[in-house]
C-alpha positions as CSV (number, residue, x, y, z in Angstrom):
1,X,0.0,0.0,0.0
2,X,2.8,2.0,0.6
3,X,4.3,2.0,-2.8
4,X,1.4,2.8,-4.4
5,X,0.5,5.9,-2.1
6,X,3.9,7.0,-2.9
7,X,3.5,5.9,-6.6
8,X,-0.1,8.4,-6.3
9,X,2.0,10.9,-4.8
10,X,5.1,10.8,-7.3
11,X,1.9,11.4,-9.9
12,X,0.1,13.9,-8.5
13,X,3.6,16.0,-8.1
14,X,4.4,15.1,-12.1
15,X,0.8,16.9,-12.7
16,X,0.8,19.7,-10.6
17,X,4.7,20.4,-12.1
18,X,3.3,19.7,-16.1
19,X,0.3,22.6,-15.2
20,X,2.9,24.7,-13.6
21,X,4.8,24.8,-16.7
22,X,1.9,24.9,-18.7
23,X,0.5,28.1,-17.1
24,X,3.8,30.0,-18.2
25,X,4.5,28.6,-21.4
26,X,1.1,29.6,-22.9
27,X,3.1,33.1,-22.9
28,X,5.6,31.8,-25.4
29,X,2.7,30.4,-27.4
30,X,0.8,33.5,-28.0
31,X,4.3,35.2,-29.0
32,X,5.2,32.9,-31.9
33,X,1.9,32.6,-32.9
34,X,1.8,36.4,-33.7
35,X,5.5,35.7,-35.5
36,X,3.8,33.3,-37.3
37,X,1.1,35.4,-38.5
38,X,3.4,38.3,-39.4
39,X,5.8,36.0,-41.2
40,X,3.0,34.7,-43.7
41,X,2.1,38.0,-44.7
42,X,4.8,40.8,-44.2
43,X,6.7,39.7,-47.7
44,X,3.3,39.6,-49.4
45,X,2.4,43.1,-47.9
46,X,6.0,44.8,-49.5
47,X,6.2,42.7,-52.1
48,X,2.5,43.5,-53.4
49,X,0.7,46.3,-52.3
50,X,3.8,48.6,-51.6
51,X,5.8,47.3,-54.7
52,X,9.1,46.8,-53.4
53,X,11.5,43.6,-54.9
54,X,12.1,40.1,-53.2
55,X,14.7,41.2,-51.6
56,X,13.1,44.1,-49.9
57,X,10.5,41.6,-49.1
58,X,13.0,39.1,-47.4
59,X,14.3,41.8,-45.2
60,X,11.7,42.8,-43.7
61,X,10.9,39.2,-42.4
62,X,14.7,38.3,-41.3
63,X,15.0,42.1,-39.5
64,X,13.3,40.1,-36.7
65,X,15.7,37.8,-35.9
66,X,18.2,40.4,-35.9
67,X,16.6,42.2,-33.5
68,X,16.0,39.3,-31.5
69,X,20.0,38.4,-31.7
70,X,20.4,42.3,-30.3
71,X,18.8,42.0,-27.6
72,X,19.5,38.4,-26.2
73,X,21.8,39.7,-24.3
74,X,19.8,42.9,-22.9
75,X,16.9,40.2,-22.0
76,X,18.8,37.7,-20.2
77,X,20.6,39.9,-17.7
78,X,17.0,42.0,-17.2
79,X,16.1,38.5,-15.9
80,X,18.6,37.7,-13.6
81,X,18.0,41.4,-12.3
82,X,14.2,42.2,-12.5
83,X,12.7,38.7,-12.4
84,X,11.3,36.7,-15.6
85,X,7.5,37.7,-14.8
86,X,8.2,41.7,-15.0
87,X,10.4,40.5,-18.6
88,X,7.7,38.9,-19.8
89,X,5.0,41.3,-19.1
90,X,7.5,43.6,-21.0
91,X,7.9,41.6,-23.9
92,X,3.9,40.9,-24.3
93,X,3.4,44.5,-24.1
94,X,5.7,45.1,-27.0
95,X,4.6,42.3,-29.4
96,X,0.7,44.1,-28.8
97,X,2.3,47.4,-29.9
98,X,4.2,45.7,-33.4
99,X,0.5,44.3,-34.3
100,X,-0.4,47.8,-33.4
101,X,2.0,49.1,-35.9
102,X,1.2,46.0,-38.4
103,X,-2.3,47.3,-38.4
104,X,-1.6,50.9,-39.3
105,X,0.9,50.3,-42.3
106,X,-2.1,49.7,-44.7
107,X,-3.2,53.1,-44.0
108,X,0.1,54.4,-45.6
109,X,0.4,52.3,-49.1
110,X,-0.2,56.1,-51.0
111,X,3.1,56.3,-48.9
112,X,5.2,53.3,-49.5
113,X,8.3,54.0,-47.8
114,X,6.6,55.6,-44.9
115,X,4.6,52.5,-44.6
116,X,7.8,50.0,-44.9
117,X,9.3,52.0,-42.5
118,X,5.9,51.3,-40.3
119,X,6.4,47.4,-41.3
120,X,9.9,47.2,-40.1
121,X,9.9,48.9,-36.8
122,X,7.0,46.4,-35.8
123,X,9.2,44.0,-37.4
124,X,12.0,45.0,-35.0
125,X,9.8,45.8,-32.2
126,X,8.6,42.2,-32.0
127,X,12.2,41.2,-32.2
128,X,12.4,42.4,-29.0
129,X,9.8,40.7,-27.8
130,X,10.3,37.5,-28.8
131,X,13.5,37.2,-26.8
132,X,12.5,39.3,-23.8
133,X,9.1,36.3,-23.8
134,X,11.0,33.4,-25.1
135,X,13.9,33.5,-22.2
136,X,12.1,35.0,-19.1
137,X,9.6,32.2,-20.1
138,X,12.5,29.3,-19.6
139,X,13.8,31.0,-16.9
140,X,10.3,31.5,-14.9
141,X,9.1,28.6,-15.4
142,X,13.2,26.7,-14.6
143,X,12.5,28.9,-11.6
144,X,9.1,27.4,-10.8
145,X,9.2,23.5,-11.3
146,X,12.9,23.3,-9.8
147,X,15.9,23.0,-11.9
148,X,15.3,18.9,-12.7
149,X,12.9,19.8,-14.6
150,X,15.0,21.9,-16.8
151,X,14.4,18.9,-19.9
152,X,10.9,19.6,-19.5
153,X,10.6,23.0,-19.5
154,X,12.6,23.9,-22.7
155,X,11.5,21.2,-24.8
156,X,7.8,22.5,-23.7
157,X,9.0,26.5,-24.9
158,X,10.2,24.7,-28.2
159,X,6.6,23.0,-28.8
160,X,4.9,26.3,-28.4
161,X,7.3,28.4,-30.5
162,X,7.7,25.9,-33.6
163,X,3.4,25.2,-32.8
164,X,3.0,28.7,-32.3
165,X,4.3,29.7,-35.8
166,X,2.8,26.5,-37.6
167,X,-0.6,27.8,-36.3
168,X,-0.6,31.5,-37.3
169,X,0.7,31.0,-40.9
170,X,-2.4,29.7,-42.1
171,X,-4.5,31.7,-40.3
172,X,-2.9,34.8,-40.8
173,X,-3.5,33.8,-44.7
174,X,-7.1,33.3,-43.8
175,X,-7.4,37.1,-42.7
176,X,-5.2,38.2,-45.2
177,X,-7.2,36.9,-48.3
178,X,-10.5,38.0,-46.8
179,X,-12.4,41.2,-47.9
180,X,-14.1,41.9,-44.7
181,X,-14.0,45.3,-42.7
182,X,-11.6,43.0,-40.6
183,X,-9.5,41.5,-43.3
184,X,-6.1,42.1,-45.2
185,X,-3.4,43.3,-43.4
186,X,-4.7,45.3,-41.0
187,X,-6.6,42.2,-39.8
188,X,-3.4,40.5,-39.0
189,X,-1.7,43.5,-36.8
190,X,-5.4,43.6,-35.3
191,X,-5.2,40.1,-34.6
192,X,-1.8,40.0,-33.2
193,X,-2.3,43.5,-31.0
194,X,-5.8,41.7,-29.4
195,X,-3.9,38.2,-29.0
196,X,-1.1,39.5,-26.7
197,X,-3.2,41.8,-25.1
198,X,-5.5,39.0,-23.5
199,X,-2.5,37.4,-22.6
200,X,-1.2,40.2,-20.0
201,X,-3.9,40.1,-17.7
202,X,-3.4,36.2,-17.1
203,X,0.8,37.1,-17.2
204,X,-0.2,39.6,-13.9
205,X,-2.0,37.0,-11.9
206,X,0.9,34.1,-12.0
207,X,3.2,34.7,-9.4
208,X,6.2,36.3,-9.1
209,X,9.7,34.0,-8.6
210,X,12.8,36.5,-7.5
211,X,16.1,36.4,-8.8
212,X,18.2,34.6,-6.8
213,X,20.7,36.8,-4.5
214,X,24.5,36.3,-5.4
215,X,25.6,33.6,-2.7
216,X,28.7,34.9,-0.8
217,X,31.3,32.6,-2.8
218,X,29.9,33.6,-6.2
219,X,28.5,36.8,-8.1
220,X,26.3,37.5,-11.3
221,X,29.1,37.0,-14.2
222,X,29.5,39.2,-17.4
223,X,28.1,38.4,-20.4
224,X,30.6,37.2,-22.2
225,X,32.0,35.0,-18.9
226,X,28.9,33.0,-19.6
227,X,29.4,32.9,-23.0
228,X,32.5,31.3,-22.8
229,X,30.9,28.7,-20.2
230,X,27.9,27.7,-22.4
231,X,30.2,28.1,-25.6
232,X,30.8,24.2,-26.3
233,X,27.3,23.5,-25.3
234,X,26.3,26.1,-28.1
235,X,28.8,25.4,-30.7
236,X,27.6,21.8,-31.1
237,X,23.6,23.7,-31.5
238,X,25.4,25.6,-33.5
239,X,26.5,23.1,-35.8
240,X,23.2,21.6,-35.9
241,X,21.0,24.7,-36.1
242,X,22.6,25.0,-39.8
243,X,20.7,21.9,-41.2
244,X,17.3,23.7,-39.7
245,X,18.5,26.9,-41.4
246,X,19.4,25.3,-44.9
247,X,15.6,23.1,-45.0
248,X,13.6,26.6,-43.6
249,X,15.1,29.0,-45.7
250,X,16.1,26.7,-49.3
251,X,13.7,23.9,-49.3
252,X,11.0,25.4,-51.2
253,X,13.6,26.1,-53.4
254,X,15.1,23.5,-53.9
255,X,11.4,21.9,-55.0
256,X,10.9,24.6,-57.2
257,X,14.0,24.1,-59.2
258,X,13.6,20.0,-59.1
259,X,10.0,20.7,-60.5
260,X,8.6,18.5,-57.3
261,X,5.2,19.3,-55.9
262,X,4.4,19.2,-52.4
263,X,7.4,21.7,-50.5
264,X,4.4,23.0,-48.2
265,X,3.8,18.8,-47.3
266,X,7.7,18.3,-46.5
267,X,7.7,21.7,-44.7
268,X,4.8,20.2,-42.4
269,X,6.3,16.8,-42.1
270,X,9.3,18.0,-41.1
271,X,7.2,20.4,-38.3
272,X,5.2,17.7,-37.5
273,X,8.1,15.2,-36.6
274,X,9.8,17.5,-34.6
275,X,7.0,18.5,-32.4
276,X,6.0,14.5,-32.0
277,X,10.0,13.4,-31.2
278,X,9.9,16.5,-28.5
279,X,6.5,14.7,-27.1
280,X,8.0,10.8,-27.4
281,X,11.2,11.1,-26.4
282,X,12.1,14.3,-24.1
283,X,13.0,12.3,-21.0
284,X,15.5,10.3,-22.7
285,X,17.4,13.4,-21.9
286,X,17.4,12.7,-18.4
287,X,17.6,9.3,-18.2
288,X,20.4,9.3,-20.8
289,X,22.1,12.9,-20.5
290,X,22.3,15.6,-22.6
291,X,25.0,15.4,-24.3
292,X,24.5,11.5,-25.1
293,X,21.0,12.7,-27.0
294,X,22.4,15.4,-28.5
295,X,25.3,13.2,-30.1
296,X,22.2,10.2,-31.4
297,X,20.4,13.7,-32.7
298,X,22.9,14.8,-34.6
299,X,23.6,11.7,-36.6
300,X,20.0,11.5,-37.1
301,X,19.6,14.8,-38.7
302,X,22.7,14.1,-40.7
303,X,21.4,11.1,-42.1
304,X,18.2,13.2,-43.0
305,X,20.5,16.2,-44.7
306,X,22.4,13.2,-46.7
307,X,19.1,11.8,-47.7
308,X,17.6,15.1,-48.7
309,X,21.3,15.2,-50.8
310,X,20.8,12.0,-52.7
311,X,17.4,11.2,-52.8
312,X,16.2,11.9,-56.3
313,X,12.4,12.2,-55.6
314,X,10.1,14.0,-54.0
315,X,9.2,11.3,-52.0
316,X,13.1,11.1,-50.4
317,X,12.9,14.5,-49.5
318,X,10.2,13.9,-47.3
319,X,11.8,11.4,-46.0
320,X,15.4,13.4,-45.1
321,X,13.1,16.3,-44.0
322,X,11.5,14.0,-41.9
323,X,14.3,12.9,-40.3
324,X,15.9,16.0,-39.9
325,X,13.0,17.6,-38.3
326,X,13.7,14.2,-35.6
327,X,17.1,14.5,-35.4
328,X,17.0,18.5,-34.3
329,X,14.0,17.8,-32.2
330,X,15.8,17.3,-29.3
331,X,18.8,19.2,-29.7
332,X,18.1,22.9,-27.9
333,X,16.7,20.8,-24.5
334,X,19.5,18.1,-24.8
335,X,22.5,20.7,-25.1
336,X,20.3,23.6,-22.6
337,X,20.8,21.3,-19.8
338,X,24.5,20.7,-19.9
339,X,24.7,24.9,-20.5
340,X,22.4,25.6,-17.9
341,X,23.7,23.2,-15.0
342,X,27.4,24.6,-15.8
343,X,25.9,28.2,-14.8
344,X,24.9,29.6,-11.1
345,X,21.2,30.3,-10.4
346,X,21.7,33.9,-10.3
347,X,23.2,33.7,-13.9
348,X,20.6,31.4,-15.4
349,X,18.9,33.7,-17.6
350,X,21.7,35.6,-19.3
351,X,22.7,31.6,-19.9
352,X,19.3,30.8,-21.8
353,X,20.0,34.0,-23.3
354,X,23.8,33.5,-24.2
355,X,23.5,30.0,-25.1
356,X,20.0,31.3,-28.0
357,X,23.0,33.5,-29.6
358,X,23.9,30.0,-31.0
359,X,20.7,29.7,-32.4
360,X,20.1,32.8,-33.9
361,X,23.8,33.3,-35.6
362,X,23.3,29.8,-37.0
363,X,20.1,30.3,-38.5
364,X,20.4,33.7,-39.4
365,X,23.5,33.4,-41.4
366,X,22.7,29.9,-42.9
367,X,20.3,30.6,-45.3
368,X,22.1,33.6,-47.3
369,X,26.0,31.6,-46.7
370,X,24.6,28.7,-48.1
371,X,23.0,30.3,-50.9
372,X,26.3,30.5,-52.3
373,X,27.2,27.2,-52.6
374,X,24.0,26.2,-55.2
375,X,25.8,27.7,-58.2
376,X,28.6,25.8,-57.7
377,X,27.6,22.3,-56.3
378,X,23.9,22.5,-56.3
379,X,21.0,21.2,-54.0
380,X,22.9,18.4,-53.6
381,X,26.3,20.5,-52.2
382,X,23.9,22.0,-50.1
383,X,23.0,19.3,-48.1
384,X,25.6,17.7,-47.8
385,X,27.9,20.3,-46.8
386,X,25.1,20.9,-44.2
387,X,25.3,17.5,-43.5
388,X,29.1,17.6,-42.6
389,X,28.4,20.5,-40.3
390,X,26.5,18.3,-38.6
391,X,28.6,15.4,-38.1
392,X,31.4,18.4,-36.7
393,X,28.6,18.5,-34.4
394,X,28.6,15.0,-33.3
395,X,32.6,15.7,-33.1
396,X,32.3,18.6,-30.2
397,X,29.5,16.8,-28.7
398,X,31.8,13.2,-28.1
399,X,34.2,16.1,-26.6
400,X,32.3,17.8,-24.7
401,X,31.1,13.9,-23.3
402,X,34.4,12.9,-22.5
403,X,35.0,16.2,-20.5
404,X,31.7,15.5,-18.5
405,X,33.3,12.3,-17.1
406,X,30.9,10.0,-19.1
407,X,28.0,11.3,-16.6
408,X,25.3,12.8,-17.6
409,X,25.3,16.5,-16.8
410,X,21.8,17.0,-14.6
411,X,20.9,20.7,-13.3
C-alpha cells in the first residue's frame, strides 16, 4: 500500500509540475503565434501592395531575428535582475504594440516608404519581444518547477514556439485573403495586438519567482563569462542549427528548381516530426544525459541532410526532411541542460539567453551563406555540406562527453 501511495503521490507532483509549466508557457505560445502570422504575410504586404522587390521583401521578415539576436543579451541579464514575470510582461506589451504598428501600415500604401518603414519597426519591435518572452519564459518557469525539470521546460518552450508559428501562418492567410472590414493586413496586426493583449492580464495574476541573490562565494558574471561557459554546449547547437537553417530558408527552393510538388507537405512533415520526437522522447534526456541525446540527434539529422542530398524524388525528401526535423527535435533541451547546470542560479537567464545566440547566428546566417554554394555544387552540395556540419557537431558533442566524465550533466 505504501508503494502505491507513494506511486499516487510521485503522480500527483508530475501533474501539478506539467500545469505549472503549462501556465507560463502559454506566454511563449501566444508570442510565436503572432511571428507566425506576421511572417506569412509581411513579404506579401511589401512585395505586393507597396511594390518593393524580393529582396526588400525578405528583409523585412529576417530584421526580426536580428533584433531578436540584439537584444538576447539585454533580456537575459534584465532576468537575472528584474525577475522573468516583469520581462515577460514587457515583452507581451511590445509584441501588442508591433501588431499595433502592423495594423496601421495599410493606412500608408499612398506612402510606400513611410509604410515600410511602419512594417519594419514592428518587425523589430517584435524582435524584441520574442526574446524578452521566449527567455524570461524558460527562466520562470526553470525557476518554478525546480531545476530537474529543466528537460521539461525547454523542450515545452520549443513546442509552443515551432506550434505557435505552424498555427498562425495559415491563419494569418485566412485574414489576409478575406475582404471583410476585418480583413487584409490590418486584420493581421489587429489580430496579433488583441492576442497579446489578453494574454497580460493572465501574465499579472501568475506569481512572481525573485532572482536569486548572489551567494557569498559567487557573483552575477558578465556576459561574455557565460558565453564562454555555455560556448561548447552552443557550438555543437550551433553546428546543428545549420541543417534547420538550410531546410527553412532553401527547401522550397530546392522543390521549385527539381520541378517536385508538395514543399508546403515536407515543410509540415518536417514540423510535425519535430514536435511529436519532443512529445515521445524528451526524458531520454534525463535518463540518458544531454549530451548522449544530442550526439544520437545529430547523426540522425545528418542522415536526414544526406538523404535530402541524394534522394532523387520527391518522395526522399520527405523522407530526409523528416528525419531531420527528428534529429533537431531534441537538440536545444539536450544541449540547454548541460549549459544551464554549468551556470549559477543567479546567472541562469543571461545563460538561456547567451546559449539562444547560438541559435540565432546559425540560423540567421545559414540561409544567405549557403546560398552561395548552389551555383557551384547544387542542392545536392547543399546538403551535404550541411550534412558535414552536422557530423562536426557529433565531433564537439563526443568532446564535450568525454569532459563530463561520461556522466550525464543534470541541473
Amino acid at each position: 500500500m505504501s508503494r502505491n501511495n507513494d506511486m499516487e503521490v510521485e503522480s500527483e507532483t508530475a501533474e501539478k509540475k506539467l500545469w505549472s509549466i503549462f501556465a507560463i508557457v502559454v506566454f511563449t505560445l501566444l508570442c510565436y503565434t503572432e511571428i507566425g502570422l506576421q511572417m506569412a504575410v509581411v513579404p506579401l504586404f511589401v512585395k505586393e501592395q507597396l511594390g518593393f522587390g524580393s529582396a526588400l521583401a525578405g528583409f523585412a521578415v529576417s530584421i526580426q531575428y536580428l533584433a531578436t539576436f540584439v537584444s538576447r543579451i539585454g533580456a537575459g541579464r534584465r532576468i537575472d535582475t528584474r525577475g522573468p514575470k516583469k520581462v515577460v510582461i514587457a515583452g507581451l506589451f511590445l509584441g501588442a504594440l508591433s501588431g499595433l504598428l502592423i495594423m496601421i501600415a495599410p493606412y500608408l500604401v499612398a506612402w510606400p516608404v513611410g509604410a515600410l518603414a511602419v512594417v519594419l519597426l514592428g518587425r523589430i519591435i517584435l524582435g524584441f519581444s520574442e526574446s524578452w518572452v521566449a527567455t524570461g519564459v524558460l527562466v520562470w518557469n526553470i525557476r518554478r518547477v525546480g531545476p530537474a525539470g529543466t528537460a521539461h521546460v525547454i523542450s515545452w518552450n520549443g513546442v509552443c514556439s515551432y506550434g505557435g508559428i505552424a498555427l498562425g501562418a495559415p491563419i494569418a492567410m485566412l485574414i489576409y485573403q478575406s475582404h471583410s472590414v476585418w480583413g487584409g493586413f490590418g486584420g493581421v496586426g489587429l489580430c496579433c495586438m488583441i492576442m497579446l493583449l489578453v494574454g497580460l492580464p493572465w501574465a499579472w495574476r501568475q506569481i512572481a519567482v525573485k532572482p536569486p541573490p548572489p551567494s557569498s562565494a559567487s557573483k552575477r558574471h558578465s556576459f561574455m563569462t557565460v558565453f564562454g561557459q555555455v560556448a561548447p554546449y552552443g557550438m555543437a547547437l550551433a553546428a546543428g542549427s545549420v541543417g534547420f537553417g538550410a531546410i527553412s530558408s532553401l527547401l522550397t527552393l530546392y522543390f521549385a528548381d527539381q520541378n517536385w510538388g508538395g514543399a508546403a507537405v515536407a515543410l509540415s512533415v518536417f514540423g510535425s516530426v519535430f514536435v511529436l520526437t519532443r512529445f515521445g522522447f524528451t526524458n531520454q534526456i534525463t535518463k540518458r544525459g544531454g549530451t548522449v541525446v544530442a550526439l544520437v540527434s545529430l547523426l540522425v539529422e545528418s542522415l536526414g541532410l544526406c538523404v535530402l542530398a541524394m534522394g532523387h524524388s520527391s518522395l526522399w525528401a520527405k523522407i530526409g526532411a523528416a528525419l531531420t526535423g527528428a534529429g533537431f527535435s531534441l537538440l536545444f533541451p539536450a544541449l540547454g541542460v548541460g549549459a544551464v547546470a554549468r551556470t549559477k542560479p543567479e546567472n541562469k537567464g543571461i545563460a538561456i539567453g547567451a546559449f539562444s545566440v547560438f541559435l540565432d547566428i546559425a540560423i540567421g546566417l545559414s540561409g544567405p551563406v549557403l546560398g552561395f554554394i548552389i551555383p557551384f555544387w547544387g542542392y545536392q552540395g547543399l546538403f551535404l555540406t550541411t550534412a558535414l556540419i552536422s557530423l562536426i557537431g557529433v565531433g564537439i558533442c563526443a568532446v564535450v562527453r568525454s569532459k563530463e566524465g561520461g556522466r550525464p550533466v543534470l541541473p
